[in-house]
C-alpha positions as CSV (number, residue, x, y, z in Angstrom):
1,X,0.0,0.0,0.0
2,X,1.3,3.1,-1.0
3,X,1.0,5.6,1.8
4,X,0.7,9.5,1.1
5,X,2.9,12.4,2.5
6,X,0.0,14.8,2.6
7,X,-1.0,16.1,6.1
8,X,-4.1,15.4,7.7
9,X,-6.7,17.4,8.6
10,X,-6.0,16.8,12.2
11,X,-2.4,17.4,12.2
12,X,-3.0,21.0,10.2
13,X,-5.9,21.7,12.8
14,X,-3.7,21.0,15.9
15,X,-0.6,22.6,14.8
16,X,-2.6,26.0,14.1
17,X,-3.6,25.9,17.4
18,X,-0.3,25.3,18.8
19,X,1.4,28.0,17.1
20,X,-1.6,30.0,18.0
21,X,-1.2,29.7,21.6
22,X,3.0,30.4,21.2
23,X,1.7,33.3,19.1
24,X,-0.6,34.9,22.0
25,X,2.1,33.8,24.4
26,X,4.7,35.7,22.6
27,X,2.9,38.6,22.0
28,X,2.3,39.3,25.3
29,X,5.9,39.5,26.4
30,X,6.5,41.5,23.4
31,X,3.9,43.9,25.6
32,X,5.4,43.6,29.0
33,X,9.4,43.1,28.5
34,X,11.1,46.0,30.0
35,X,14.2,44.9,27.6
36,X,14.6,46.1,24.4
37,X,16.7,43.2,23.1
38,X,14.4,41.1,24.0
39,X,11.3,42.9,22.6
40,X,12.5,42.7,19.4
41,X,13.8,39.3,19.3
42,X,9.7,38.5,20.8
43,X,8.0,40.7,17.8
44,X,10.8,39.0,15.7
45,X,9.1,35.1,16.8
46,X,5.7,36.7,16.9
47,X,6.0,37.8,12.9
48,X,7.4,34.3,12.1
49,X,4.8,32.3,13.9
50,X,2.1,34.3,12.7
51,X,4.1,33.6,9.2
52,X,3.6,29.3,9.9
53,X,0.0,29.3,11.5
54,X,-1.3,31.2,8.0
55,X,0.2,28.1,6.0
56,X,-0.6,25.9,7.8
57,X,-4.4,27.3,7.9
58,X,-3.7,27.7,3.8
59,X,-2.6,24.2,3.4
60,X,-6.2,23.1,6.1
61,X,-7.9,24.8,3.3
62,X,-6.5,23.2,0.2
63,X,-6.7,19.7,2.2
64,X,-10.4,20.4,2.8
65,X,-10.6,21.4,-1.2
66,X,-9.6,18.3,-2.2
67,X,-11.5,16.1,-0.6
68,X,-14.5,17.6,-1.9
């Protein structure tokens, strides 16, 4: 049997949620960090993340596409 590479539905699903949380996480000691540095290195993660969790929510969509 010849097993597919795609990601499931589930997998996409959880790891938006994941990065979602890291995300909210993130941004909040991007808020209340009294060092620069380290404010920027947050915002820096933040603008990544957010970066991931919108693939992986476009590849959710093209998974749910297909299926169709």
């Amino acid at each position: 049997m010849k097993q597919s590479n795609k990601p499931t539905k589930k997998f996409l699903i959880l790891m938006s949620i994941l990065f979602g949380i890291q995300i909210i996480v993130f941004s909040y000691t991007v808020m209340f960090t009294p060092y620069t540095f380290l404010r920027g290195l947050n915002l820096l993660v933040v603008i990544v993340l957010s970066f991931v969790t919108g693939t992986f929510v476009r590849e959710l969509f093209i998974a749910i596409k297909e299926n169709r």
